[in-house]
C-alpha positions, 0 to 999 in steps of 0.5 A, a space after each residue: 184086109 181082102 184076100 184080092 189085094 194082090 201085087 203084080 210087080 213091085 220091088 223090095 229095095 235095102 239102102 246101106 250108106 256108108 261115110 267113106 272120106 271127106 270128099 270124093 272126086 267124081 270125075 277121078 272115081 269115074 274114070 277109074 271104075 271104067 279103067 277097072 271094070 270097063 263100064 261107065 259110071 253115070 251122073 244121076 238125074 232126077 227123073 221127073 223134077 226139071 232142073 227148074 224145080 229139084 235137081 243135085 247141087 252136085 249130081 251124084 255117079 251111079 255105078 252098076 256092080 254085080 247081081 247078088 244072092 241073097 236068102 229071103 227066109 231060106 228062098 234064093 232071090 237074085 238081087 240088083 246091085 248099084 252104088 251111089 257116090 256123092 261128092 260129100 264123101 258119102 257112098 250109098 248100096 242099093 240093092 233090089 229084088 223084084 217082086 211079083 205076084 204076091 198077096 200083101 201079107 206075102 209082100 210084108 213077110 219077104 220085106 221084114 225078110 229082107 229086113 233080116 238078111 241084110 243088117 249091117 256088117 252082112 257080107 252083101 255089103 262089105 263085098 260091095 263096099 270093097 269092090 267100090 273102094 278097091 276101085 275108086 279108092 284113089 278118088 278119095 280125099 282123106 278117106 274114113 279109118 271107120 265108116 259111119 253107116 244108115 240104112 233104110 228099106 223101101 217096099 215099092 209097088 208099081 201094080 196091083 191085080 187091080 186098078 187101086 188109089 192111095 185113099 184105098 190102099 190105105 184102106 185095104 192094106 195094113 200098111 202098119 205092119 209092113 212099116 213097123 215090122 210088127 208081127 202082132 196086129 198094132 193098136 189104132 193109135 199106133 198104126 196111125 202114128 207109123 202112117 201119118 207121114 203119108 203123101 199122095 200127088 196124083 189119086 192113084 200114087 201114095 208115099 208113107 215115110 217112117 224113120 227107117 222104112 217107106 211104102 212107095 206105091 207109084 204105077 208110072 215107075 217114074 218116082 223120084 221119091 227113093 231119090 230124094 229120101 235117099 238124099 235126106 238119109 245121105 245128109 243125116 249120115 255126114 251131119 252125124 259124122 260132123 257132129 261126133 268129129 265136133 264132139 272129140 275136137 271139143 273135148 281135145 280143145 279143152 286141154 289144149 286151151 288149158 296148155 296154151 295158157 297161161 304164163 307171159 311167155 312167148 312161147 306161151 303166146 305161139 302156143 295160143 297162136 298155132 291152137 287159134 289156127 288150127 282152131 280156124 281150119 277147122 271152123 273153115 273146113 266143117 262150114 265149107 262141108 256141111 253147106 256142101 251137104 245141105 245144099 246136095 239137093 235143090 229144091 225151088 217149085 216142086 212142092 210135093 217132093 219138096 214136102 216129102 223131102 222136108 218130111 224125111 229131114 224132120 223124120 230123120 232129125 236133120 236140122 237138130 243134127 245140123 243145129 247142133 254142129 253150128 252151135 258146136 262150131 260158134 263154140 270153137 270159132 268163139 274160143 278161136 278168137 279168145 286165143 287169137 285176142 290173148 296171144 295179140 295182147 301177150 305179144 303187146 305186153 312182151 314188147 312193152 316188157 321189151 321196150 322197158 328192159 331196154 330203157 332200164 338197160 340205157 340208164 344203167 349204162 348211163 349212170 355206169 358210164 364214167 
C-alpha cells in the first residue's frame, strides 16, 4: 500500500440495535421525547432515492442524544450519538467519531479500536438505551423483559489526500484488513472472499460489505447506504426474535397438545378449542409482524441500492431466518386446525352420545310406565 494513501475526512460509525417491544407507537414516542428532552424527533428519509424508487414502509424517528467520550486505544475521542426507533419494535444507537488526517493503517487501528471500546453491554450503550427507554418507554406495546441485540461497524471515508476511484482503493488499500480485523496480513484467497461484496455506482464511490463490518467510500456525503444496511440488520434482528419466540411456543405446544388430548369429554373438547385459539393468535400476530418487517424497506428502481441491500439480506442470512419462521409458523397453524377438526368432531360425537342417551332414556320410561 503507498505511504500517500491518506484520508482527509471521513468517519469511524458503531451501530447497536436493540429488540426492545413488539411495537413501538411513533407518533406517541415523538411527542414524548420533545415533552422530555425539549427537542423533536424527526421521520428518516432517504436521501438520495425518491420515493418512487426506495423509501420506508414506515419512516423510522431520528432522535439526536448527547455527545459521548469514549477511548480509542487510551486517546479521548467526542463522539456523535442519535437513536433510530422503527415501528416494528426495533430501536438502533448509532454512534460516530470523525475522522481526519489519517494514513490508512491509522485509519484500520482507530477502527478495530472502536471495534473493542464498544461491545455489547459497554456503558456507552446501556447509558443510551436508558435514556431512550426512560423517555419513550410508554410508547411501547408489550416491551421485551431481554433485549435481543446485532451490531455492526462502518469505516466511512468521504476524502482522501488526493482524487481516488473504487478501481484504485481497492488497489492501494488493504481493505481486507480493515474489514476482518486481522492484524497479520490475510492470504489472497482470503482477502478476496472478505472483499467480494464489493459495489460501486459512480467511478469514484465503492461500498464492501461483510457480515459485520462495511467500508463506505462516498465524497458527496450523501449515501443512503448506511441506511439501508442498517434496514437489513434491523430485519435480521426482529426475524431472530421471531424465530426463538417460534421455537419455545413449539416446544410449549408439544405438551399442550398432549393435554388437550385425548378422552371424550367435553372438557376435553374446550381444551382443544381454547389451545386452537390461542394457537391462532399467535399464527395472526407473528404474520402480521413479520410482513411489517419485510416490507420496512421498499425498493421498486433503484437497482444499485436494491443490489447492495440484497447483498446485506443474503449477507446477514435473512431470507433463511425469514424461511424458517414461515415453516415454524405452517407448523403451528397445521396443529391449529388439527385441534379445531378434533374438538368440531368430540362435540359431534358429544351430541350423538347426547341424543342417544335421551332416546334410551325415553324407552326406559315407556317400558316403566304402567
Amino acid at each position: 500500500m503507498p505511504a500517500s494513501l491518506h484520508i482527509r475526512s471521513g468517519a469511524l460509525v458503531a451501530h447497536r440495535l436493540l429488540d426492545v417491544a413488539n411495537e413501538i407507537d411513533l407518533a406517541r414516542a415523538e411527542a414524548l421525547w420533545l415533552a422530555h428532552q425539549g427537542q423533536a424527533g424527526r421521520r428518516t428519509r432517504l436521501a438520495t432515492a425518491t420515493a418512487n424508487e426506495l423509501t420506508f414502509g414506515v419512516p423510522p424517528t431520528l432522535l439526536r442524544l448527547p455527545s459521548a467520550r469514549i477511548e480509542l486505544d487510551g486517546i479521548a475521542a467526542d463522539a456523535e450519538l442519535s437513536v433510530r426507533v422503527y415501528d416494528f419494535g426495533a430501536i438502533v444507537i448509532a454512534l460516530r467519531i470523525p475522522a481526519a488526517e489519517l494514513s490508512w493503517s491509522e485509519f484500520t487501528r482507530q477502527f478495530n479500536a472502536l471495534d473493542r471500546a464498544t461491545p455489547e453491554g459497554s456503558p456507552v450503550w446501556r447509558d443510551a438505551l436508558r435514556t431512550v427507554l426512560d423517555v419513550i418507554g410508554p410508547a411501547l406495546h408489550r416491551p421485551a423483559a431481554q433485549h435481543l441485540e446485532e451490531d455492526y461497524l462502518f469505516a466511512v471515508v468521504h476524502a482522501f489526500t488526493e482524487p481516488m476511484t473504487g478501481v484504485r482503493i481497492r488497489e492501494q488499500a488493504d481493505i481486507a484488513a480493515l474489514l476482518s480485523g486481522e492484524t497479520r496480513r490475510l492470504s489472497a484467497q482470503e482477502a478476496a472472499a472478505i472483499t467480494e461484496q464489493a459495489y460501486s455506482y459512480f467511478e469514484d464511490d465503492l461500498v464492501v460489505l461483510t457480515w459485520d463490518r462495511a467500508f463506505v467510500y462516498e465524497p458527496r456525503r450523501d449515501s443512503d447506504v448506511i441506511d439501508i444496511i442498517e434496514v437489513a440488520n434491523a430485519q435480521l434482528l426482529e426475524m431472530r426474535y421471531y424465530d426463538e419466540l417460534l421455537d419455545a411456543e413449539l416446544v410449549s405446544m408439544y405438551d399442550l397438545v398432549a393435554n388437550a388430548s385425548g378422552g371424550l369429554s367435553l372438557l376435553a373438547s374446550r381444551r382443544a378449542a381454547r389451545l386452537a385459539r390461542r394457537l391462532y393468535g399467535l399464527v395472526a400476530e407473528v404474520t402480521q409482524l413479520t410482513e411489517r418487517v419485510e416490507n420496512s424497506l421498499q425498493v421498486t428502481e433503484d437497482v444499485y441500492l436494491a443490489r447492495i441491500y440484497g447483498a446485506a439480506l443474503e449477507l446477514f442470512r435473512v431470507p433463511r431466518l425469514s424461511a424458517a419462521v414461515d415453516r415454524k409458523l405452517a407448523i403451528i397453524r397445521d396443529t391449529y386446525t388439527a385441534l379445531y377438526d378434533e374438538a368440531s368432531s368430540r362435540r359431534a360425537e358429544l351430541l350423538e352420545l347426547a341424543i342417544v342417551l335421551l332416546i334410551v332414556f325415553e324407552i326406559v320410561l315407556a317400558l316403566a310406565a304402567p
